[in-house]
C-alpha positions in Angstrom: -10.9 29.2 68.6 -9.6 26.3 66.9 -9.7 22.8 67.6 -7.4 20.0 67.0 -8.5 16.5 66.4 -6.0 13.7 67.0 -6.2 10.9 65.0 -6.6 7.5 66.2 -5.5 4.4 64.9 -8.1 1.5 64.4 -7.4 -1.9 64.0 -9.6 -5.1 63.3 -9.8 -7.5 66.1 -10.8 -11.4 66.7 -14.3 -11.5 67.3 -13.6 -14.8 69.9 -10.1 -13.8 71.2 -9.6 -9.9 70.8 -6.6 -9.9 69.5 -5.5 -7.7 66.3 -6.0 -9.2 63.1 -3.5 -8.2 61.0 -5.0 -8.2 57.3 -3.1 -10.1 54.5 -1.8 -9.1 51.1 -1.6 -12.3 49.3 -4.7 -12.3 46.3 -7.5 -14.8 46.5 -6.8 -18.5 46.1 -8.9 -18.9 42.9 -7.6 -20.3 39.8 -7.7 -17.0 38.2 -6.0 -15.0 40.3 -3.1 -18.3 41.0 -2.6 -19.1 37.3 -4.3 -22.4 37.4 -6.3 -21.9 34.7 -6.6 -25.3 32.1 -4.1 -24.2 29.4 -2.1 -26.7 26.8 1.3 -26.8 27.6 3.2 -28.3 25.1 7.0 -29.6 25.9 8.7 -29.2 22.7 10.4 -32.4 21.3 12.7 -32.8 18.0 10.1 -35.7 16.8 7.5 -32.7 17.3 8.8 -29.8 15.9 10.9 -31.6 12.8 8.0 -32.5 11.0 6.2 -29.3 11.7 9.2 -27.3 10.1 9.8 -30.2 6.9 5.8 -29.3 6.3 6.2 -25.4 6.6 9.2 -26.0 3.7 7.2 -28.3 2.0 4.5 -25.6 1.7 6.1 -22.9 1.5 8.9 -23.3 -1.4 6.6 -24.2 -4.0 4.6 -21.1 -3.5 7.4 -18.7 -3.2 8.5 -20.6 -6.9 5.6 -20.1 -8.4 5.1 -16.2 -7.3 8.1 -15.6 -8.7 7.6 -17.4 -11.4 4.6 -15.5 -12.7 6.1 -12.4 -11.6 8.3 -12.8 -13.7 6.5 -14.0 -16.6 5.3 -10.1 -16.5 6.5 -8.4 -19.5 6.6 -4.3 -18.6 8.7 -1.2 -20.3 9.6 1.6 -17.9 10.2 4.9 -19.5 11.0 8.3 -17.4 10.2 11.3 -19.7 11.4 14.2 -16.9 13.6 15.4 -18.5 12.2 15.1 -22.5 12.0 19.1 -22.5 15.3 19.8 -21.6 17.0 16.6 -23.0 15.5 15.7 -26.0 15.8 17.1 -30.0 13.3 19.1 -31.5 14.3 17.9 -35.0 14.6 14.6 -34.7 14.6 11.5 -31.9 17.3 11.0 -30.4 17.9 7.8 -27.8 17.3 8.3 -24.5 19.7 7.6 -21.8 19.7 4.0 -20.3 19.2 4.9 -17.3 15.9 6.4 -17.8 14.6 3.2 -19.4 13.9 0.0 -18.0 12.3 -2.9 -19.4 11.7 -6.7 -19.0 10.8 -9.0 -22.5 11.3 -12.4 -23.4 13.2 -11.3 -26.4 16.2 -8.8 -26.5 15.8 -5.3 -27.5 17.4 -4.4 -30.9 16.5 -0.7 -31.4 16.8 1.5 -28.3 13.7 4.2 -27.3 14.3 7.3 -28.2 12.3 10.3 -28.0 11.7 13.3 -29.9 10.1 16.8 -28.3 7.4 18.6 -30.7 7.1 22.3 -30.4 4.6 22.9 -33.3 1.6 24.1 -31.1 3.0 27.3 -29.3 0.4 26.6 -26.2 1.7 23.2 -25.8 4.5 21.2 -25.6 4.5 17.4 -26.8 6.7 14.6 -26.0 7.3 11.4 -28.8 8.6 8.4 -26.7 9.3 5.4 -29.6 9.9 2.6 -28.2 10.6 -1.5 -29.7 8.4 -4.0 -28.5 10.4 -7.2 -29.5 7.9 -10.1 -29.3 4.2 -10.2 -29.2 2.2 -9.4 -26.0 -1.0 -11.1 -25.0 -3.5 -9.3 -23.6 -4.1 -7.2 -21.6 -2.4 -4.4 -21.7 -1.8 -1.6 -19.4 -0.5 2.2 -19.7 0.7 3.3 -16.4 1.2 6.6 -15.2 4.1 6.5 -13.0 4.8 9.5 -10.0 8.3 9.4 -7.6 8.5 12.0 -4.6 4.7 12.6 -4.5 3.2 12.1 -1.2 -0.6 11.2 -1.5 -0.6 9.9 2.0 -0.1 13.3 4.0 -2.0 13.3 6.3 -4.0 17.2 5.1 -3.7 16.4 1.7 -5.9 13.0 2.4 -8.1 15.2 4.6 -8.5 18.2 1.5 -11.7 17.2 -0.1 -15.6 17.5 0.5 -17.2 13.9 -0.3 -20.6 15.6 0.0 -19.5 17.9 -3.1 -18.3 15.1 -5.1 -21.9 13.0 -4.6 -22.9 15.8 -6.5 -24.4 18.2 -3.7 -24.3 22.0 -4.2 -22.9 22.7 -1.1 -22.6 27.0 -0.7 -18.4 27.9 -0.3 -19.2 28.7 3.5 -20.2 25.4 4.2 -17.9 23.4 2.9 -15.4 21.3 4.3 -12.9 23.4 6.3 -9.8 20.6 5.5 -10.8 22.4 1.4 -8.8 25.3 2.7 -7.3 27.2 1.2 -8.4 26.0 -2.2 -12.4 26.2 -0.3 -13.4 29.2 -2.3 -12.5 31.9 -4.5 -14.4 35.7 -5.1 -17.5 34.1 -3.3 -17.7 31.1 -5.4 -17.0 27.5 -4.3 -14.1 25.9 -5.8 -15.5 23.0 -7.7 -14.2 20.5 -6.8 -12.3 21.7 -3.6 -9.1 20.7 -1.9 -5.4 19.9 -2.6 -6.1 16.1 -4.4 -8.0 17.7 -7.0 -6.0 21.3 -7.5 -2.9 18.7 -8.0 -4.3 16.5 -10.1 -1.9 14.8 -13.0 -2.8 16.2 -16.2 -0.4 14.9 -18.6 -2.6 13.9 -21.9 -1.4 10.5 -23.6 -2.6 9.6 -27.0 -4.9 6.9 -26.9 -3.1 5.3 -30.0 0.0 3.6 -30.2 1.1 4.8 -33.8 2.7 1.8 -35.2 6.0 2.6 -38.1 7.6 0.5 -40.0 5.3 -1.7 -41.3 3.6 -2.5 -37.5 0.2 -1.2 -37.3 -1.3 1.2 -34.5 -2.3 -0.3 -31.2 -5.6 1.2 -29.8 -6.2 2.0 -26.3 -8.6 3.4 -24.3 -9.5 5.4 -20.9 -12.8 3.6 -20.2 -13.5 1.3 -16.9 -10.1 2.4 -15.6 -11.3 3.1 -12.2 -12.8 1.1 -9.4 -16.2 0.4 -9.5 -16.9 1.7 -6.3 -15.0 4.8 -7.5 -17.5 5.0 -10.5 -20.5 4.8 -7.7 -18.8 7.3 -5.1 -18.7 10.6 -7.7 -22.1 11.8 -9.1 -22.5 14.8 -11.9 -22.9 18.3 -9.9 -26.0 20.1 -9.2 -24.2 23.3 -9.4 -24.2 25.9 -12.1 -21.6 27.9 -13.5 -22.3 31.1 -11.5 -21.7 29.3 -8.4 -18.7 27.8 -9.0 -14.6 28.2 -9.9 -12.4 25.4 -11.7 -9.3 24.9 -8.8 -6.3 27.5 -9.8 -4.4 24.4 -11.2 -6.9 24.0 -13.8 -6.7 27.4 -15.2 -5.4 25.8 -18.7 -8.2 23.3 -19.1 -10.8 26.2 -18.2 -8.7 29.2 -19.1 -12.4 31.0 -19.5 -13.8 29.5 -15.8 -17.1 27.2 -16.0 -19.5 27.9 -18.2 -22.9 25.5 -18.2 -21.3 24.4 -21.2 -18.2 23.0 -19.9 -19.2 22.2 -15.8 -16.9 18.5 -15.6 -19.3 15.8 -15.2 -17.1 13.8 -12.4 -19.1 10.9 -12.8 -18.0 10.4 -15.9 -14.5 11.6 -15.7 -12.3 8.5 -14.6 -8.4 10.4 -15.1 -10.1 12.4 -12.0 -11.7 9.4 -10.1 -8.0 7.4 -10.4 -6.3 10.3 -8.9 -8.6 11.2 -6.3 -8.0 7.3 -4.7 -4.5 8.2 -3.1 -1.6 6.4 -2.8 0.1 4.9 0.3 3.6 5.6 -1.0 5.5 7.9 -2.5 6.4 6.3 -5.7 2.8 4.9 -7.0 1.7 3.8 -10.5 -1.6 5.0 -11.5 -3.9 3.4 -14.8 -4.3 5.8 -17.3 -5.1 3.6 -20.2 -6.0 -0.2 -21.2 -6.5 -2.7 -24.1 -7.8 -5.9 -22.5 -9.2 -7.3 -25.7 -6.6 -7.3 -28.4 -3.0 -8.5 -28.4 0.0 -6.1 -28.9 2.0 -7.0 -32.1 5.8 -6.8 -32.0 7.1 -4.0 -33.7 8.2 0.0 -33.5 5.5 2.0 -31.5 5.1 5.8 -30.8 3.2 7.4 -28.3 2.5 10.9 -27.7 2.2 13.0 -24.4 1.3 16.0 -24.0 3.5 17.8 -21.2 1.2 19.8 -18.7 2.9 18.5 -15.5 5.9 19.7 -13.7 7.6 17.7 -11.6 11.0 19.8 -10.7 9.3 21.7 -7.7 9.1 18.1 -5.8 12.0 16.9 -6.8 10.2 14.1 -8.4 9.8 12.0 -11.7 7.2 11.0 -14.3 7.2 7.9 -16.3 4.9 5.7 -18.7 5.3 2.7 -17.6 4.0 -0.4 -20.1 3.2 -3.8 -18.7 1.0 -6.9 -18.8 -0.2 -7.8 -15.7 -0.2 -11.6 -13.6 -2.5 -13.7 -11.0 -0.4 -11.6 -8.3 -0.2 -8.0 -10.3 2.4 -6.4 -12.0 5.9 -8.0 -11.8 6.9 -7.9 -8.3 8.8 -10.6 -7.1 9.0 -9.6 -3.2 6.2 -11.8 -2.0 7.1 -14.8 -3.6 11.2 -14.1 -2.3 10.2 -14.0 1.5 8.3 -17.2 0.6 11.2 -19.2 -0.1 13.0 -16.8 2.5 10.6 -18.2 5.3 11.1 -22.1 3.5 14.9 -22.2 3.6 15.0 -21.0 6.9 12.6 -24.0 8.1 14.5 -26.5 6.2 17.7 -24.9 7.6 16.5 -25.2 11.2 15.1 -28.9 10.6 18.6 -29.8 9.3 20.2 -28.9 12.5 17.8 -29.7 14.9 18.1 -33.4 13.2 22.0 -33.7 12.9 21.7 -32.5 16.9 19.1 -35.8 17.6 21.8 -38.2 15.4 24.8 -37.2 17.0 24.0 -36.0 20.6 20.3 -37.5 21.1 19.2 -36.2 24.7 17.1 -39.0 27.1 13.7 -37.7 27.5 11.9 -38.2 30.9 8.7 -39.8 30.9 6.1 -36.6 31.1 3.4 -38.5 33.2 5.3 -37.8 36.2 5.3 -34.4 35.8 2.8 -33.0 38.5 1.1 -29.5 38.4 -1.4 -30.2 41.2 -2.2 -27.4 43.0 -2.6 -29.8 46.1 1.3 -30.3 46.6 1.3 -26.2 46.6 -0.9 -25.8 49.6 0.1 -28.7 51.7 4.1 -27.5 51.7 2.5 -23.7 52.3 0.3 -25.7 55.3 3.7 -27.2 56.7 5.8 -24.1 56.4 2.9 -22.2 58.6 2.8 -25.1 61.2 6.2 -25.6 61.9 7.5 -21.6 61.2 10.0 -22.6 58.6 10.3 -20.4 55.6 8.7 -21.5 52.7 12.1 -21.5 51.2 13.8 -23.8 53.1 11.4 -26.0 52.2 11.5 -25.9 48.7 
């Protein structure tokens, strides 16, 4: 048998006159819940605002002038050598197109860089870039690496390393990081070190000497303290040996052989690896690869020899060397300082007009003590409406 139940409405009632009590919607008259908060509520004037946008001008143009300034007080040569095995002579150097070269001195250029492609060592391929550097350059001096169409900042490649590894733990190729895949491990050994960053890492050799001709003598440079400090910290040397591990398939022409106890990479001391292992946030990136921050750099005819191991052709990218001094704000980028004066001539602008609008069409202010926000006006036109049944509307 089944039994139906009929619902029954319930109301709330008056306990002293019975009748229903029909329940409001309206929200709690607190000053929360009303907006009656204390706030500052400032009514705009031109005498307020003029002198607020002539100081953000007054600030702001000076700065953006001297950013640009010392950006531009940046000396820097920008060479792409893509192309130097295809393009360039084997006999002798020949100039390189313009529009691979790029450079910024306080003197003109006289001779043109030009490059030169040495094919003496069957194994290896090297590339000459001889370059003019037409004034003297204080120190220091910076040798960039220089990447285009390289994304560091995907999101697995970031992910593609084991930071326990590269404190120097001997972590068994099971238990590794699973992100290391598929470059975890290889025959049973761990890949040392693991992951995408380091299989990929740029391994383009550059002299360390800037061979001088012509009467200019050779520049020295060097690979030391090119990293962060806290880079330097964050790797440690490997407890592993060389039976447990495999060099990543990328490095097959460093370690043609594999590891041997010999030759296990000490990563702590290895700064090339600890600059590339810090990604970038952009596709095109510059990366340090060597310094001189003690000695100045002559003017004269320079040389500099790299050793092609790199290719760049399957990413559609570019490589390039790129030379510079550095500023107070870093290498010569004048952005920062251009939305400076960007954001100053746009004050000044707006302070112009709002001060030709006071001159010739001034506008009578009121006097702002009269304006009245108590919240006692509110309820005693609310109390009126209620007595006398007229809409709140009317009213107002």
């Amino acid at each position: 048998m089944v039994v139906f139940f009929r619902r029954r409405k319930v109301s709330l009632a008056d306990q002293d006159t019975g009748e229903p009590v029909r329940k409001s919607r309206k929200p709690p008259n607190t000053a929360f819940r009303q907006q009656r908060l204390k706030a500052w509520q400032p009514i705009l004037s031109p005498q307020s605002v003029l002198p607020l946008l002539i100081f953000v001008a007054c600030i702001f143009a000076p700065i953006g002038i001297g950013l640009i300034v010392s950006a531009t007080n940046v000396q820097d040569l920008v060479i792409d050598y893509s192309r130097c095995e295809t393009d360039a002579s084997g006999q002798d150097f020949s100039e390189i197109p313009s529009k691979f070269v790029h450079y910024h001195f306080k003197r003109p250029v006289t001779t043109k860089p030009s490059w030169k492609l040495d094919e003496s060592d069957p194994s290896t391929t090297f590339c000459q870039i001889r370059f003019q550097v037409p004034n003297r350059i204080r120190h220091p001096v910076y040798l960039y690496y220089k990447l285009t169409n390289f994304y560091q900042n995907h999101r697995k490649y970031v992910e593609s390393v084991d930071i326990q590894q590269l404190k120097g733990e001997a972590i068994d190729a099971d238990n590794l990081n699973s992100n290391c895949n598929p470059l975890r491990k290889s025959g049973g050994k761990a890949v040392y070190p693991c992951g995408l960053i380091a299989n990929s890492m740029f391994n383009d050799t550059f002299s360390t000497v800037l061979e001088g001709s012509d009467g200019t003598e050779d520049f020295q440079l060097t690979n030391k303290d090119i990293a962060w400090a806290i880079d330097r910290h964050r790797f440690k040397k490997t407890s592993y040996n060389a039976s447990q591990i495999v060099p990543p398939p990328n490095w097959a022409k460093k370690y043609p052989e594999g590891y041997t106890d010999e030759n296990i990479p000490d990563i702590s001391s290895w700064e090339e690896l600890q600059v590339w292992m810090r990604t970038a946030a952009l596709p095109k990136f510059y990366k340090l690869a060597l310094k001189n921050e003690t000695g100045e750099l002559p003017n004269g005819t320079y040389t500099i020899r790299i050793e092609q191991n790199y290719p760049v052709s399957s990413f559609g990218g570019s490589k390039s060397i790129v030379l510079t001094t550095s500023s107070i704000i870093g290498g010569r980028n004048i952005s920062l300082g251009v939305l400076y004066c960007i954001v100053a001539g746009i004050s000044a602008l707006f302070a112009i007009i709002f001060l030709v609008k006071v001159i010739i069409q001034p506008r009578t202010m009121g006097d702002h003590s009269y304006l009245n926000f108590d919240s006692n006006v509110e309820s005693h036109v609310e109390q009126q409406s209620n007595n006398n049944n007229i809409p709140l509307r009317e009213i107002l």
